[in-house]
N, C-alpha and C positions, 0 to 999 in steps of 0.2 A: 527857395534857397538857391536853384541853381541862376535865377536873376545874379545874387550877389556875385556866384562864384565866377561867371564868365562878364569878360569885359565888355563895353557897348562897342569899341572900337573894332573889334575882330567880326562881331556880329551886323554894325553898320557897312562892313565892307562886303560881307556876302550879299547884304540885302543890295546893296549898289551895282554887285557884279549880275546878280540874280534882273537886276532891272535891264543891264543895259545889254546883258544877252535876250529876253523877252521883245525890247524897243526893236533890238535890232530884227529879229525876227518880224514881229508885228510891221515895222514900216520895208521893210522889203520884201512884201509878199499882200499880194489884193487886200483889200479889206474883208472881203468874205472867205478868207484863212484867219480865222481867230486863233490868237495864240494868250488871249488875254487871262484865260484861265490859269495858266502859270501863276498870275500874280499870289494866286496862294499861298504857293510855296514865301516867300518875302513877307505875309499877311500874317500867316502863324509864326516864321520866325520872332520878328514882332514882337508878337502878341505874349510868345512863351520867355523873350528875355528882354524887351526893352519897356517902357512902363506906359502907360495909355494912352498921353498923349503922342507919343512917337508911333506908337499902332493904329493912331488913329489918322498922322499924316502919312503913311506908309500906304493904310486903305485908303484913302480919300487919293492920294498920288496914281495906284492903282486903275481908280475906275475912270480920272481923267483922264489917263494915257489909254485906258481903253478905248473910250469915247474917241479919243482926239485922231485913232485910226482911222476914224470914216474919213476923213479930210485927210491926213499924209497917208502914202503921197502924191495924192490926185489930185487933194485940193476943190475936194465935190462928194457928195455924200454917194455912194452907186447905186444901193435899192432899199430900198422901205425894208426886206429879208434880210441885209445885212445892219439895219440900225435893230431890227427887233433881235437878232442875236446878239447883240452888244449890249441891248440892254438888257437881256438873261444871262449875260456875260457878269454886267455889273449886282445885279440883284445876287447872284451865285457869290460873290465877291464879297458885299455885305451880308451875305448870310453866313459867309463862312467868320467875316473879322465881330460879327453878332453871339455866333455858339464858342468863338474862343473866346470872345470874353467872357460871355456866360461859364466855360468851363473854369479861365482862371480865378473868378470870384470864387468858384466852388472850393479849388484847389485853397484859396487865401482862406475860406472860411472855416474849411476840414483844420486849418493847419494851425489858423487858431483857438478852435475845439479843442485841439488834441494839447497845445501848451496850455491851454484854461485846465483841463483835466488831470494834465500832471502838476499844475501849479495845486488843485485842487487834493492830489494824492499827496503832496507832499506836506501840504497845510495840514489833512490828517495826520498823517504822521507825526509832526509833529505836536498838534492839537493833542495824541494820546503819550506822546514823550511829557509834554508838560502835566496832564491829569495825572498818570504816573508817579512825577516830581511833588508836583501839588500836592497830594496824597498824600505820599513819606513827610513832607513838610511841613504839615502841617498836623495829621492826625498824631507823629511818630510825639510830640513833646505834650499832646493831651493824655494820651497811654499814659504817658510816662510820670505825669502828673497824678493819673486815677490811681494806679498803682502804689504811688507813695502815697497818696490818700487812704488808701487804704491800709496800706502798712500803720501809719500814724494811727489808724480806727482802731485797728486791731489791738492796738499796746505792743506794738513788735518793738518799737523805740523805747517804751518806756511806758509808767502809767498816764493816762488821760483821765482828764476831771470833767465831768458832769457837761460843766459852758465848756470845755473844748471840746466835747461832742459834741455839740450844738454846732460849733463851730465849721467844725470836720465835716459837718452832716451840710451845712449852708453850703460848703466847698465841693463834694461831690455833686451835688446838685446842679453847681454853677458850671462843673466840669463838664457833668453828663450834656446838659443842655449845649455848649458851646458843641462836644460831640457829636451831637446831633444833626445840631446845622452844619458841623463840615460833609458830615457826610450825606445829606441832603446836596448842596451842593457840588459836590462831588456827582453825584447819583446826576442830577440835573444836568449838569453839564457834559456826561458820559452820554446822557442819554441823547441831547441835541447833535451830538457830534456825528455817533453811530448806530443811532436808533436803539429801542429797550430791546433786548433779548428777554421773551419770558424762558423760562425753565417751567412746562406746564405740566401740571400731575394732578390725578386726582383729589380734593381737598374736601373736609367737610367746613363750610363755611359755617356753620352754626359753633363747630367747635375750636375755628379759628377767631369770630368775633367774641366769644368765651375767654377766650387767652388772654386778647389784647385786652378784654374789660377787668380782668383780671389784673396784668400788670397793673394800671392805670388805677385802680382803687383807691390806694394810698394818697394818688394825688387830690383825687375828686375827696377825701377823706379832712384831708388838710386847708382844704377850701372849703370845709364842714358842709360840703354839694352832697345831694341822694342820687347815685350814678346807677341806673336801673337796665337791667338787658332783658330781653323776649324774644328768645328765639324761634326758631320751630328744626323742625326734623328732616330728615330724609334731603338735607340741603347741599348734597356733591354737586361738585362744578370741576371741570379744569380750568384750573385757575394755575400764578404763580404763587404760592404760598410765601412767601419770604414780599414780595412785592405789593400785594392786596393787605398785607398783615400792615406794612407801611401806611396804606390809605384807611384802615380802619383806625388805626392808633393818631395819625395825622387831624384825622375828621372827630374822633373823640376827645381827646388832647386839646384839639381850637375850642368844644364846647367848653370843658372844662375851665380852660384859661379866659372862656371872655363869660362866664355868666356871677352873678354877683354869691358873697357868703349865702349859704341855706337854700339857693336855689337848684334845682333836678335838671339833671342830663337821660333822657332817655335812648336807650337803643333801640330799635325795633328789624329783626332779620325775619322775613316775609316770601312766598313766592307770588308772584301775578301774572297770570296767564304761562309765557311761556320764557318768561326770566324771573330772578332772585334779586328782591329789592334791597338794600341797607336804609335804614332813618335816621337820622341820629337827631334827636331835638332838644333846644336849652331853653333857658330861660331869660337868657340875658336882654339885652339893649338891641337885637336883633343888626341887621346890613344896612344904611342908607339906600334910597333902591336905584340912584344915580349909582351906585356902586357894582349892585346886583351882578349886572351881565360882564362883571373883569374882574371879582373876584379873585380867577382861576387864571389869572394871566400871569406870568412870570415878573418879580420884585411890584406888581401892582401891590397897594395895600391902602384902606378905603382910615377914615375918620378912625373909624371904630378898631381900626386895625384888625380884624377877623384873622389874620391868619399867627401862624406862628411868630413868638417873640422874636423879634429882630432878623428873620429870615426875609419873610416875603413871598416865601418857597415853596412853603409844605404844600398849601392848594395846589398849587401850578405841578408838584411833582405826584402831586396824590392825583389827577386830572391827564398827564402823563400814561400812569398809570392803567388806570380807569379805563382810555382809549384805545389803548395795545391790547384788552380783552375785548375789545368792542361794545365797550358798556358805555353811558355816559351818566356824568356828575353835575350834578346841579345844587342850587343853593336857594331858598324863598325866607321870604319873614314871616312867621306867626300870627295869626290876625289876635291870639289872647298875650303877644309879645313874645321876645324872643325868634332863633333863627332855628331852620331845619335847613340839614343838608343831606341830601341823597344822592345814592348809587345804585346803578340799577346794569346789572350783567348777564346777556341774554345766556340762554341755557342750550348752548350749542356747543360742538368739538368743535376744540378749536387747536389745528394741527401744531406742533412744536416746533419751534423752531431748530433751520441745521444747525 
């Protein structure tokens, strides 16, 4: 910054005056009175406001005029002691127009850290002014749609007939689901911005995978699927409750939706050795296995489509997830057909976050 602020012309006149008191010194006094040292002072001037090629003929000027003392104004070199401190004259000289450039590179690079960093604080900022926006924008006229939907269910409006129940009931469904994925999205993008915050508490995961197999019945019902769970006991973890309840319902949910009428979804909650396994197995059409290993990667989504309708997400944020417990999620194909996906979360404290 202070390159810009001072002028080269104020600064090329000290370095000139700075020389021509030095010369003057230098050639009116033996060659074995070294005054050549001075030239530093004019070396880091330079260095600190004029830009590198100027610094570099300022030193190169320097260690000529040093040199050139052996000869004026004798006109004859005097002793082999006074060329070797001329040339520890110059090497001091280059060492020094060497560590100030080394320093100002440092300076130029500290300085654009620090503008990358606040470019970077303010792109947050902004990033969660828009999630924010996004949010009100988007969830506020789905609410607002569920709401009347359900007034309409109710008969708050008036009677309803049989088929506009059917109807109402196709609509909420289409609501809830658009729901879902906003706020998936949401969630996803929260998360990439300023990493997941767990809220971590004790949980019983047997009677969390209970709940979410619960909710989900009705669906597995209506796809006339046998959606079967096997827990076991004694299965506390810190976990996030609210967060893992998402990857359970995610990874049940995708069986659900991709295995065909009459075929079984099984859960299986497990401990092995010294973590807490999830299973979850269909019967469907199973993963292509070019597919396998990106599954879990953000808007990826294979032939088969394995993940949630029209998202692309649910893995990727159920996988998210997964990782911020230090567990990890995986996916394999059935060898009697169909896809198993698992999760496996080691059974350690795991401290909360500030």
């Amino acid at each position: 910054m202070l390159r810009k602020v001072y002028k080269f012309p104020p600064v090329a006149g000290y370095i000139f005056l700075s020389f021509s008191v030095i010369l003057f010194l230098e050639f009116s006094t033996p060659p074995e009175l070294i005054f050549g040292y001075l030239y530093v002072g004019p070396i880091l001037l330079a260095n600190w406001f004029l830009d590198r090629k100027s610094t570099l003929f300022v030193t190169a000027l320097g260690v000529v005029l040093t040199m050139t003392n052996l000869l004026v104004p004798r006109f004859a070199i005097s002793s082999s002691i006074a060329v070797i401190d001329r040339l520890i004259t110059v090497i001091a000289l280059l060492t020094v127009a060497y560590l100030g450039a080394r320093f100002r590179d440092a300076q130029e690079e500290a300085t654009r850290q620090k503008a990358a960093l606040q470019a970077q604080e303010e792109l947050a900022r902004v990033q969660e002014d828009f999630v924010a926006t996004l949010s009100h924008d988007l969830k506020t006229p789905l609410l607002g749609a569920r709401q009347t939907l359900a007034f309409f269910d109710s008969e708050q409006f008036g009677a309803v007939t049989g088929e506009q129940h059917q109807v109402l009931s196709t609509l909420q469904k289409s609501n809830a689901t658009q729901l879902a994925m906003v706020n998936t999205l949401l969630a996803i993008y929260r998360n990439d911005i300023s990493g997941l915050v767990l809220q971590l508490s004790e949980v019983d995961l047997d009677e969390l995978c209970a709940e979410q197999i619960m909710v989900l019945q009705d669906l597995a019902l209506s796809r006339d699927l046998e959606l079967v769970y096997e827990g076991c006991d004694q299965a506390f973890l810190a976990v996030d409750r609210l967060q893992l309840g998402r990857v359970i319902s995610n990874l049940v949910s995708n069986a659900i939706n991709h295995t065909p009428r009459g075929g079984k979804v099984q859960v299986h909650l497990f401990k092995a050795q010294e973590e807490f396994r999830l299973i979850v197995e269909d019967t469907g059409s199973g993963i292509p296995s070019q597919d396998i290993k990106r599954i879990f990667e953000r808007f990826y989504q294979s032939e088969g489509a394995r993940h949630a309708p029209g998202t692309g997400l649910g893995l990727y944020l159920s996988r998210q997830i997964v990782e911020a417990h230090h567990g990890r999620i995986w996916a394999a194909n059935r060898a009697e057909g169909g896809c198993t996906f698992g999760v496996s979360l080691p059974e350690i404290s795991i401290p909360p976050n500030p």
